[in-house]
N, C-alpha and C positions, 0 to 999 in steps of 0.2 A: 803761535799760541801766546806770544808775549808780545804786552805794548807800551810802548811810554809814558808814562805821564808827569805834571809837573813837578816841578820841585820845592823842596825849602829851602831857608837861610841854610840848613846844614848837610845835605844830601840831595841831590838827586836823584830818585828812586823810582824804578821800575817796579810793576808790577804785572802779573800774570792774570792772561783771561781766558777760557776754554773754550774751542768749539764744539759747538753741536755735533753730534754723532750722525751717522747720515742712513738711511734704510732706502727699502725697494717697494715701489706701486702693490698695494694691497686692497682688494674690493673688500670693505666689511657688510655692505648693504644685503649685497644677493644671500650671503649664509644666513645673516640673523634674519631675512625674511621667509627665507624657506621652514626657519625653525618656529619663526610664529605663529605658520599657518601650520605644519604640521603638529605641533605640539599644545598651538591653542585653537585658535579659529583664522579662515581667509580676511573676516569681518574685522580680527581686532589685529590683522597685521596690516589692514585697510586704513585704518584709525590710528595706526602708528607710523602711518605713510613719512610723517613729518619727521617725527625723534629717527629714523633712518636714514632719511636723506642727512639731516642734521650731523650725524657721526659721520656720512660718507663724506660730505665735505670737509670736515674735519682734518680725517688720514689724507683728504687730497691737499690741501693747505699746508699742511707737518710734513710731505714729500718734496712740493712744490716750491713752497716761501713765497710765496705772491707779496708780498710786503715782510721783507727783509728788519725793518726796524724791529731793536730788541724790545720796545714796551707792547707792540706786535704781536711779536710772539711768544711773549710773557704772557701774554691775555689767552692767547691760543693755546699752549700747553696746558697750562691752569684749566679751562674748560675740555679738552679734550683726556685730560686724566682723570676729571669728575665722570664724566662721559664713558671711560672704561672701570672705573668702579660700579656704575651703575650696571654694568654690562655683565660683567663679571660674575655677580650675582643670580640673573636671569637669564643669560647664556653660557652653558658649559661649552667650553672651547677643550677642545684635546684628542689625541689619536681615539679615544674608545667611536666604540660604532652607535652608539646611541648617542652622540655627540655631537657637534658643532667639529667636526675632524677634516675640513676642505681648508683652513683658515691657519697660515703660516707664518709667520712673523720672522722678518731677517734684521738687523743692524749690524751694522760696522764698527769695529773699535775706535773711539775718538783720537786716540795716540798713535794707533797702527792700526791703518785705516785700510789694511790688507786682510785683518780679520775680522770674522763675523762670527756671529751667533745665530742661529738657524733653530726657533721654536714655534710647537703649539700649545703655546702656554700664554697666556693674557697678561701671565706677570714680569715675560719679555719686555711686552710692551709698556705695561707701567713704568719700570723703571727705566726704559729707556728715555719715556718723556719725561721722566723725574730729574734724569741725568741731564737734558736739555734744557731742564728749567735751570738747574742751576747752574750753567755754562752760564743762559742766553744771560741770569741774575750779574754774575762775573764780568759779564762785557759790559753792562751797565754799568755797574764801578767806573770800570777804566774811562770809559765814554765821558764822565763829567772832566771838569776841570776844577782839580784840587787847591789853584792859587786861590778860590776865594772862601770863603767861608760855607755858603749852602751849597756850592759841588764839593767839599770836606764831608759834610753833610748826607747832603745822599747818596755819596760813593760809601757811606759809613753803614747807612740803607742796605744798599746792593750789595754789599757783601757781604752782609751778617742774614740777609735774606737767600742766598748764593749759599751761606754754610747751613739754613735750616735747608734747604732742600736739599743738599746731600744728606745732612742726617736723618731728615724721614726718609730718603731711600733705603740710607743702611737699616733703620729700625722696622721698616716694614716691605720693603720688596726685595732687596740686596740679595738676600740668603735663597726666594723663593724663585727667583731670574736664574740663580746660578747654579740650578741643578739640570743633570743630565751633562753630558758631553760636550754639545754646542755652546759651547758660551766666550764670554770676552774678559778679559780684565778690568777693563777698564768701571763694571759694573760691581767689582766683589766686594765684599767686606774693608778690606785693608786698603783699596784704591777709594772708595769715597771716603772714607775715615781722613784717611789723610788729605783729601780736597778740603773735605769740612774744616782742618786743624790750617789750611792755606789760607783759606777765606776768612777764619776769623784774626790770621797774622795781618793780614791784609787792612782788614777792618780795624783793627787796635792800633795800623802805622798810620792810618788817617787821623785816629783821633792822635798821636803822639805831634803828627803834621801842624793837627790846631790847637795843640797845649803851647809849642813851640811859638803858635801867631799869635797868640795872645798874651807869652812875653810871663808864663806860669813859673814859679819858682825852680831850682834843678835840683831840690827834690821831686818834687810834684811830675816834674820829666823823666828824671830816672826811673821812680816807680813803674811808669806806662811806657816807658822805652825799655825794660826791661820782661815785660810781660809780650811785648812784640819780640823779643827774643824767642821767650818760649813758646811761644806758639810757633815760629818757625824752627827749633830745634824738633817740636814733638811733629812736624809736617815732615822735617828731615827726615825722623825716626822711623817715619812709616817707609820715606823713598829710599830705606834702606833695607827693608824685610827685600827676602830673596823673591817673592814672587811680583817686585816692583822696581828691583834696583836694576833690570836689565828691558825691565820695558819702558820706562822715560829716557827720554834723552838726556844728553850727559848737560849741558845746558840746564833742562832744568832742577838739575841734582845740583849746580853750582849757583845757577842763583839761589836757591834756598839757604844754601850752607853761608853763600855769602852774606844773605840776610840775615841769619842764627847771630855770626859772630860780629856783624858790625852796627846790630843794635844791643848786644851786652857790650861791647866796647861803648858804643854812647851811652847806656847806664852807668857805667863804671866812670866815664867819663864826666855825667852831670850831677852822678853821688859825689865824687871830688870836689866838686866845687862845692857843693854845701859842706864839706868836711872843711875845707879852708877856711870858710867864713867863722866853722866851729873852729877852728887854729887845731886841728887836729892832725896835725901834720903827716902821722907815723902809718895811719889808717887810709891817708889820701896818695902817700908816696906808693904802697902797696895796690889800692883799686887802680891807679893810674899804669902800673907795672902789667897787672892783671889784662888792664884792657888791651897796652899796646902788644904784649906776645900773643895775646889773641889773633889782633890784627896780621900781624909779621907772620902766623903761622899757618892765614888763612889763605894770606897772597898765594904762597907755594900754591896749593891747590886750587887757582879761579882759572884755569885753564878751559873756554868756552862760556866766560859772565862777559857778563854785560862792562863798557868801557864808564857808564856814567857812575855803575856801581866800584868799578875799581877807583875812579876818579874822588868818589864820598869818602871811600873808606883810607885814601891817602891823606887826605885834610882833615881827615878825625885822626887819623892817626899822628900827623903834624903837631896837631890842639894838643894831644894827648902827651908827647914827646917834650912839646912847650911848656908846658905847665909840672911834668914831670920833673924837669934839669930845674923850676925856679923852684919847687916843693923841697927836691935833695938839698940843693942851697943852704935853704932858709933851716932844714935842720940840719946841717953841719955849722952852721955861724949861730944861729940862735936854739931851737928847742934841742938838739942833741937826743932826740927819743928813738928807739929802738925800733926797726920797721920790720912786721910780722911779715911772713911768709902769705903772699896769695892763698896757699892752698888751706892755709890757718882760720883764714876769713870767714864769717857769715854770710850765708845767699844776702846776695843784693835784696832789698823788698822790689815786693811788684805787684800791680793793681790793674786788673783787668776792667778797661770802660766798656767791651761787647760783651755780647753774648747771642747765643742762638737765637735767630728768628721762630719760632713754633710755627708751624704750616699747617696744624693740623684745622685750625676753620677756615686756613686761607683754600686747603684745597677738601674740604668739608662737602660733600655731595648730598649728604642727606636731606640737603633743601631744594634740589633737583627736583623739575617733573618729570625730566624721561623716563621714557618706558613706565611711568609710574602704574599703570591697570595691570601689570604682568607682575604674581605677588606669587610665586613659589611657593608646593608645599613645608618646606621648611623653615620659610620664614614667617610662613601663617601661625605653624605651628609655636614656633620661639614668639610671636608677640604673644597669644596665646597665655601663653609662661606664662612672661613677663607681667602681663596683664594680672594673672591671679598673684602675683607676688605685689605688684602696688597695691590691689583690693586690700589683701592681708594688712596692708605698711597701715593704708587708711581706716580699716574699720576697727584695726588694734587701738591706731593713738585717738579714732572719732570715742570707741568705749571708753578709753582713758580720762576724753574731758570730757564725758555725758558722767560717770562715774563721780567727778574731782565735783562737776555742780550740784551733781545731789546727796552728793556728802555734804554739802556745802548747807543745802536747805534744808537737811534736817536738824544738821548740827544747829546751826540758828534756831529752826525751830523750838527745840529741847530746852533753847535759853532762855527762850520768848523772845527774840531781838530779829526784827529792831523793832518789836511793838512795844515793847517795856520805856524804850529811850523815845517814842514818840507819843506814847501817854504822859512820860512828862513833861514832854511839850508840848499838848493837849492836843497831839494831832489822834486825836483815836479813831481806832479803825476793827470793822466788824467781821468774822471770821467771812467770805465772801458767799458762801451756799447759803450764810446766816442773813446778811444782810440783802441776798438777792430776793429772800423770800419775804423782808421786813418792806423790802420796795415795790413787792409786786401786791401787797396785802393795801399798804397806799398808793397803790394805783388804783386800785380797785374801791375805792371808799374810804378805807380803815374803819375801828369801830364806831367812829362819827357817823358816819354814812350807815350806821344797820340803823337809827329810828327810820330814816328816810325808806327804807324797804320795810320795816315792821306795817307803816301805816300803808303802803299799797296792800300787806295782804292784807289787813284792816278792809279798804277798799275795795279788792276783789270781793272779800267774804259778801261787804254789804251788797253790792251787784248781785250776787247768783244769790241773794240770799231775795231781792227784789225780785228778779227774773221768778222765782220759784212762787211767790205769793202771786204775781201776778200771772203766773202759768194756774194755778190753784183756783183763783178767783174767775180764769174764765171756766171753767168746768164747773164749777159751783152755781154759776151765774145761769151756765144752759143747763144743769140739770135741777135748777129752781121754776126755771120758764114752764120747763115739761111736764114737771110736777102739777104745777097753777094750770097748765091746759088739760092733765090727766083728771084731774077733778075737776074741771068746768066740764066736760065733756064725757066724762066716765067712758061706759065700756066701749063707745065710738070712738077715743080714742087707744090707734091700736099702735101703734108705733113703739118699740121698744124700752123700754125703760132704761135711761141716762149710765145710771151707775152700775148697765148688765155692760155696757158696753164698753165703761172707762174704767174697768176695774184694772187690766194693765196697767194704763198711763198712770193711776192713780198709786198701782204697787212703787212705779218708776218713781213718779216723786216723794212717796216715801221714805225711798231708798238715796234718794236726794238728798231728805231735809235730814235723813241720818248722817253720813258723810259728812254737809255741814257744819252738825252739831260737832260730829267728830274732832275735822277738824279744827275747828274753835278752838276746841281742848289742846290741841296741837299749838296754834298760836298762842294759846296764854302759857303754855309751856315755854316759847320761845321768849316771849317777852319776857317770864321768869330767869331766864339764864342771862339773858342782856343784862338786865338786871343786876342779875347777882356779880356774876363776871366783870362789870364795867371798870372797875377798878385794877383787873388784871389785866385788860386789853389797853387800857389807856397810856400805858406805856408806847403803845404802836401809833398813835398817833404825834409823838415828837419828830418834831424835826429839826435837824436832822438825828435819824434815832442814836447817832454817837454823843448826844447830849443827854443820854440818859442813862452812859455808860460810868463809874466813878473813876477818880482821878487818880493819879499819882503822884504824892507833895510832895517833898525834901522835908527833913527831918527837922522836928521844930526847935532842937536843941542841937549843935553839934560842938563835939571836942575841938577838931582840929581846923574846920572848914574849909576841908578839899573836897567838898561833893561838887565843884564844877570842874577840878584837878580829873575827878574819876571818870566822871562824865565825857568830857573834853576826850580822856585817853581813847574811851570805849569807843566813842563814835569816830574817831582819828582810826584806830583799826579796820572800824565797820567799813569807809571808805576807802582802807586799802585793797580789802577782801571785794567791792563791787570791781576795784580797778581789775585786779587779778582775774575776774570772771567775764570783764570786759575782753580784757586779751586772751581766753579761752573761747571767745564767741569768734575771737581773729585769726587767732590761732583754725578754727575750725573750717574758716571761710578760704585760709591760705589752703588748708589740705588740699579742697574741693577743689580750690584753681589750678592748684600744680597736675592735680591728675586730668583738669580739665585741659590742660597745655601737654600735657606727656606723651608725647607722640613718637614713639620708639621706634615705629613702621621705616622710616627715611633710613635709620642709623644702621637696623635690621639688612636694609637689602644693601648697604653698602660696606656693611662690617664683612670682612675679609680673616678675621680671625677666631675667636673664640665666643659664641653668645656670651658664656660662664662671664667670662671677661667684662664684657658688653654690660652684661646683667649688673655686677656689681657694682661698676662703675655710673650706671644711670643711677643706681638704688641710690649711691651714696648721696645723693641730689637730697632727699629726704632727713639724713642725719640731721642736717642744725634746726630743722622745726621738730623732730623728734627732743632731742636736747633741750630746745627753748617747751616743750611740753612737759617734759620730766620736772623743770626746772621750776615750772608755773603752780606744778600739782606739789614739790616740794616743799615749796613757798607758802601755798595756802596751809597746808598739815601743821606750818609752823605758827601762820597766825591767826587760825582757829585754836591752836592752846594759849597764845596767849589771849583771844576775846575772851576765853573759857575762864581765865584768869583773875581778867578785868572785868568779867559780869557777874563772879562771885562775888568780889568786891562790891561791884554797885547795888547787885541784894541783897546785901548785909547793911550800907549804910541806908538804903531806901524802904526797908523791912517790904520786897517784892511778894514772898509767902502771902504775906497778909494780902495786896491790892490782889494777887494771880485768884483770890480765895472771892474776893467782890465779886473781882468784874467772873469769874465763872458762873457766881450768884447770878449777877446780872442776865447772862446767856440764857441760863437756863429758863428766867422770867422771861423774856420775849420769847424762848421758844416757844413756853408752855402759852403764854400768849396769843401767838399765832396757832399753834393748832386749835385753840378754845374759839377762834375764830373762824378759821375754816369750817370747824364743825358747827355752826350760829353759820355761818354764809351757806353751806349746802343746806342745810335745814330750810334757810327762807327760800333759797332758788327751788328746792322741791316743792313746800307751798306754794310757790309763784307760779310754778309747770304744772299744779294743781289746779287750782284755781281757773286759769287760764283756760284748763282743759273741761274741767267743769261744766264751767260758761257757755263751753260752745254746745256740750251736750243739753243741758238747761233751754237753752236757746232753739236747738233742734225738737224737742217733745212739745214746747212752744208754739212753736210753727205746727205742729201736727193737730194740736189742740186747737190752733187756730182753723185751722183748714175744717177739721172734725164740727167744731160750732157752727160756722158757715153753714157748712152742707145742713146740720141738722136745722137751722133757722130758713132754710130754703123749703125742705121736705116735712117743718112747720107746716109753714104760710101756704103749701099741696094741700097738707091734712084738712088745715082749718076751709078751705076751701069746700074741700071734700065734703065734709062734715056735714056743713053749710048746705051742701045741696040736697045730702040727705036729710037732713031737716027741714027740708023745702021742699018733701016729699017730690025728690028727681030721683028717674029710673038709675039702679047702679049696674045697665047694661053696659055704660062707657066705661063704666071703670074694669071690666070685663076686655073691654078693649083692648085699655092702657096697657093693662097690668097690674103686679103690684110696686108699693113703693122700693126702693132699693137704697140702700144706705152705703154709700162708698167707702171707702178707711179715712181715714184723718189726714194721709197725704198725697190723697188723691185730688184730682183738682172736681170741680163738681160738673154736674150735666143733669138736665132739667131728665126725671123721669119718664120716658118713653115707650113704645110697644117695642119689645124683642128686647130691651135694656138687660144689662147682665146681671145676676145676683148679686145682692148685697156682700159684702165684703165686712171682716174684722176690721175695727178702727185703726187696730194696730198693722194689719195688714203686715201680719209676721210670718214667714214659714217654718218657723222653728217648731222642734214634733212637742215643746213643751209650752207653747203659748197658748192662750186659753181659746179655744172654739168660738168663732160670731154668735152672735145667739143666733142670727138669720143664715141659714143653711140652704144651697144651691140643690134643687133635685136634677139629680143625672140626668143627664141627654134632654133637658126640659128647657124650651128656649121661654117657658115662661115663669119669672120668678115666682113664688108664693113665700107666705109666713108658713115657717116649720113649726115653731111653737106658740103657745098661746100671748096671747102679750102681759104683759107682767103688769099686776099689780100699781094701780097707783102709787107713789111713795115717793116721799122725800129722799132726794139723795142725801147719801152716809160721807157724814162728814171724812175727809182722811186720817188715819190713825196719829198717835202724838209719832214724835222721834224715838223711835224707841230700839232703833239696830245698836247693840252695842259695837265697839270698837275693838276689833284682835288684840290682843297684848302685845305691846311694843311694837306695832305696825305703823309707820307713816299716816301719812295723809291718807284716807282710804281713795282706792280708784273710783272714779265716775263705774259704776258698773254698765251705764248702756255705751260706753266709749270702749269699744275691741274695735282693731286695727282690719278687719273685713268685716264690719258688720252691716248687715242687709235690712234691719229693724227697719228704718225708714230710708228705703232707696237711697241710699248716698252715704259716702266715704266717713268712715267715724271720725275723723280729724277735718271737717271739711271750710275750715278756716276760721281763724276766729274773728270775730262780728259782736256787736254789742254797742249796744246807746252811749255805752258809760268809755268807753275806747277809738269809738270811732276808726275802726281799724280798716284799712284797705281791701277792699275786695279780688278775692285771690278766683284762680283756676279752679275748676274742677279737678278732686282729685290729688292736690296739690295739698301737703300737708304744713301749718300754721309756724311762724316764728315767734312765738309766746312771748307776751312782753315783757319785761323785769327781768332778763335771762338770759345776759348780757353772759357769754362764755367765762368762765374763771379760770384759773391757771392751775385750779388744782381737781385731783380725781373725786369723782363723786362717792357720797358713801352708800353703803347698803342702804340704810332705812333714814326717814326723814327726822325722826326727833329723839336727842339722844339728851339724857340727864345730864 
């Protein structure tokens, strides 16, 4: 167990390596597959085929040693102990019967290698490759060569890496190996304790090795030769407890002790010399006393050490003797000072250059895939937890800075800042719902743009008001002709009289030229309020409309003239308070990633001890951004009183009151502005949707009147015919024939009158029960028409009545009354496109209802009625 290695100018020194502990052929494959399939599915221990074989090869490697070298099997322990933490977790190993209870675990004691330990326990196994690791760490030490400086080096490595792996055994499997009956020593408490306390003597004699080559002062040596002391006394200490001093060999009970006592002899020894150099004669005669009875009392007992070490400690002890008889000397001839007693002394100093390796991410499994799809009810449920307690962690500190910012904008708000501090520096700016609706008022025209629509309704008006007179003038024009042939012809002519049969159309246009009038009244209404108004809306047309906000000067007289002193401060805070809100947006952004990175699952299935533990431990990961949030949100509290401070200040010297009192003024005139406009913009768009709609109704009675003249200048040009032959003394047997005449409606298309033709028809050709009766009446079942009444009266047709419908009170534009949305009046859709001389508008679908011109969508809700005072 012990090997060579080189040496110094001052010693040659052995040190100690462990072997590996040695175990018996164990199948881990066939148990954990049997327990896959029965416990989870065939399917997913089909799909774990790999991480199986993986572990079996493993235990056959850590039986076998197929490659003996130790960095070898440094790599292999290390992965096959991650490999049984993973295990551990998602296979219960142990006698019970719903267990994993076929799966036995035997090792050998490394010292006495006659006994074993014999469990079904996993934590056998752990620690016994924990134990192996830091053997195989141990022999890597020894293995370099100490003469040069990097085998100093990494034998300084390998054995402070050698001491953490004993101590994560002791701290986490030591105790949980060594229960029941079967067990070893070599695994307990007290036997790795004291390994760990060997490895790091070990490691502290290398570094004391290259304090020495590199020729360091002897103080600087003694300190660290001194600290290799104790770490080999407190190794002693342990291979002296009773349940270790009869299981090592006597050997290594003697090199130890030997190493105890002959590196505080070279402490004692390299303190001396720096005491000489102080002439401290009295202090140096004593350490030098100290070290050599040390030496003298340790030979007695090195019965089974090593000859290189007996060899050191005589030629220290030499040094020590030498230097002793010239110290006595020099003070019996010269200092004469009194030399204290050894036992009188103060501990030598000493300074430890190792210290533990931490193993805990070197043998860290929770970045492991094995077995990773096999997630136990218990650890579902512990992430679970875990999960609702980060939630908690995040939506506490997420409400903290959602809270810290809008403390933040009110408080500013309240001051008015930072609009006060950029009015006067003429950046002004308008409350934003304010100026969204100032920008969409000029998008839309502004009050510039209402002459430009006053004069389309202007224009519409003239149109239907043209369309109407010349809808008027043909009805007037055919019931003039009829007249002029009722009197040339008297009671021969028998044909209807004009105005029996246009008394509808003529109501219709009456009710026209009222509406018109109406609305007229409605437009000069409008133009009245543009009018009036123009001076209040004219505000809306700046731009941009923050130039028509007032300013905020510096005072035209000052005392002391720090208004740029004040200013300067205020806005100096204002820019710390954005910083502060800056790192509360970073702040917020870290939360989100840590929880987006916090992946507890791995740590869950490979924690072996306490979640509670676990739990704490992740949590505390969160403390320094919680702290740096406390810290942000403190900070701000502090300097919003003093902005609060400095902005009283600054509205005292800039008398604020007064400009907060304008520009309020100001607000209030654009708002009232823009409503006085919206109300003038729905006003002309409903006259425009009038108008428009009007038109097309104007235009349809039109057409009818047209049609109606037609037919009657057709069933003229019959009559007079007629007439003619009667007066040319012709039989009126043909006309007996014929028939009589028949008069079609107004939109119907015409047909020359013929034998079996169908009764004449209302002009209007309405089926409403309230529209006025044909005067010419169809007799039932009779395929031959006749006149039912006598024929009327020669007479001039009756002019139409003046405008005289008055207008509802406070009603809009009045409706087109033949314009309802199914009306049947004259065949076709009461919307049925709009059309007109004066528009030129595109000819639409049947059916299909009009996109009215001027009527461009607005941004804002229509109102009730069209013309408001």
């Amino acid at each position: 167990m012990a090997g060579q290695s080189s040496s110094t100018s001052t010693a040659t020194n052995i040190m100690l390596a462990i072997h590996e502990k040695k175990t018996t052929s164990l199948d881990l494959y066939r148990p954990l597959r049997n327990y896959i399939s029965m416990f989870y599915s065939e399917r997913e221990a089909q799909n774990l085929e790999d991480d199986l074989q993986t572990v079996k090869q493993y235990r056959s490697d850590l039986e076998r040693q197929p490659d003996p070298s130790p960095t070898s099997r440094r790599d292999l322990l290390q992965k096959y102990f991650k490999a049984l933490c993973l295990i551990e977790t998602r296979f219960p190993i142990s006698p019970d019967s719903d267990h994993i209870n076929t799966v036995t675990f035997v090792w050998y004691d490394a010292f006495k290698q006659k006994q074993k330990a014999s469990q079904q326990n996993i934590h056998l196994e752990k620690a016994a490759v924990l134990f192996n690791l830091g053997a195989v760490y141990s022999q890597m030490g020894l293995s370099f060569d100490r003469a040069t400086v990097e085998g100093r080096r990494q034998a300084i490595h390998a054995f402070i890496a050698a001491a953490g792996s004993f101590a994560f055994l002791r701290d986490n499997a030591a105790t949980k190996a060594s229960m029941g009956t079967s067990t070893t020593v070599d695994l307990s408490v007290e036997c790795v304790g004291m390994l760990e306390r060997l490895m790091l003597a070990q490691a502290q004699e290398c570094v004391f090795e290259n304090t020495i080559a590199k020729g360091s002062t002897p103080g600087v040596c003694a300190k660290i030769s001194r600290q290799v002391g104790l770490y080999y006394e407190e190794a002693l200490a342990a291979l002296n407890v009773a349940s270790l001093k009869d299981h090592f060999d006597k050997g290594w009970i003697a090199h130890v002790q030997l190493k105890a006592a002959l590196f505080y002899a070279e402490a004692c020894y390299r303190y001396s010399l720096e005491l000489h150099e102080k002439e401290e004669i009295a202090e140096e005669i004593a350490r030098l006393k100290s070290g050599s009875s040390t030496l003298a009392e340790v030979k007695k007992s090195s019965r089974g050490a090593a000859a290189q070490i007996l060899d050191a400690i005589s030629k220290l002890e030499a040094n020590i003797n030498r230097n002793l008889d010239r110290a006595v000397k020099e003070n019996d001839r010269v200092y004469l000072m009194r030399v204290p007693s050894p036992s009188s002394l103060p501990p030598l100093p000493a300074f430890s250059m190792v210290k533990i390796m931490p193993m805990n991410e070197v043998l860290d499994a929770s970045k492991e895939k094995m077995f990773a799809s096999l997630v136990p009810d218990s650890s579902a449920k512990a992430l679970s937890r875990y999960t609702e307690m980060v939630d908690d962690i995040i939506r506490t500190q997420a409400e903290k800075l959602q809270q810290g910012s809008e403390l933040t904008r009110v408080r500013l708000k309240e001051m008015d800042l930072p609009d006060s501090i950029l009015s006067l520096e003429g950046n002004f700016t308008l409350p934003t719902d304010l100026k969204e609706d100032v920008e969409a008022v000029q998008i839309s025209g502004g009050p510039a743009g209402l002459e430009a629509e006053l004069q389309q309704l202007m224009d519409l008006r003239r149109v239907n008001h043209e369309l109407l007179v010349q809808t008027e003038e043909l009805l007037q024009k055919e019931a003039t002709e009829d007249a002029q042939f009722r009197s040339q012809f008297g009671t021969r002519w028998t044909r209807p009289q004009s105005s029996t049969l246009t008394k509808n159309l003529q109501d219709r246009l009456n009710r026209f030229a009222a509406n018109l009038k109406q609305a007229a009244d409605s437009d000069a209404r409008i133009e009245r309020s543009v009018r009036d108004h123009s001076a209040l809306m004219s505000i809306l047309d700046r731009r941009p409309i923050e130039s028509a906000l007032p300013t905020l000067a510096r005072p035209i007289m000052s005392l002391d003239a720090n208004e740029d002193a004040i200013v300067g401060a205020l806005k100096q805070s204002l820019r710390q308070l954005e910083t502060l809100g800056a790192q509360r947006a970073g702040l917020e952004d870290m939360l989100k990633e840590m929880k987006r990175k916090d992946d507890v699952l791995p740590k869950l299935m490979t924690s072996t001890g306490s979640y509670e533990d676990l739990f704490m431990k992740e949590i505390a990961k969160y403390d320094p951004i919680r702290e740096d949030i406390a810290q942000n949100i403190e900070a701000q509290e502090q300097l919003l009183l003093q902005i609060q401070a400095q902005n009283e200040e600054f509205s005292a010297v800039f008398n604020l009151e007064d400009y907060k009192a304008s520009r309020e003024k100001c607000y209030k005139q654009i708002q009232a502005a823009i409503a006085k406009y919206r109300e003038i913009k729905e006003n002309i768009n409903e006259g425009l949707k009038f108008y428009v709609t009007l038109q097309d109704a104007i235009s349809n009675i039109k057409q009818q009147c047209s049609d109606f003249v037609m037919t009657r200048n057709i069933q003229c040009q019959e009559m007079i015919e007629d007439v003619q032959r009667q007066m040319a003394g012709l039989s009126f047997q043909d006309r007996k024939n014929t028939g009589s005449y028949s008069y079609p409606a107004v939109n119907q298309p015409h047909q020359t009158p013929r034998s079996g033709s169908q009764p004449p028809l209302d002009p209007q050709n309405v089926p409403h029960p309230h529209s006025q009766t044909s005067y010419y009446q169809p007799h039932e079942q009779s395929t031959m028409p006749a006149y039912a009444h006598p024929p009327s009266p020669y007479t001039t047709p009756q002019q139409p009545p003046p405008y005289h419908i008055p207008p509802a009170p406070g009603a809009p534009y009045p409706p087109p009354q033949v314009q309802q949305p199914t009306s049947q009046e004259y065949g076709q859709p009461a919307y049925p496109g709009w059309r007109g001389p004066y528009y030129n508008a595109h000819g639409q679908q049947s059916g299909s209802l009009p996109r009215p011109p001027y009527t461009i969508p607005g941004p804002y809700p229509p109102h009730q009625g069209y013309y408001k005072q």
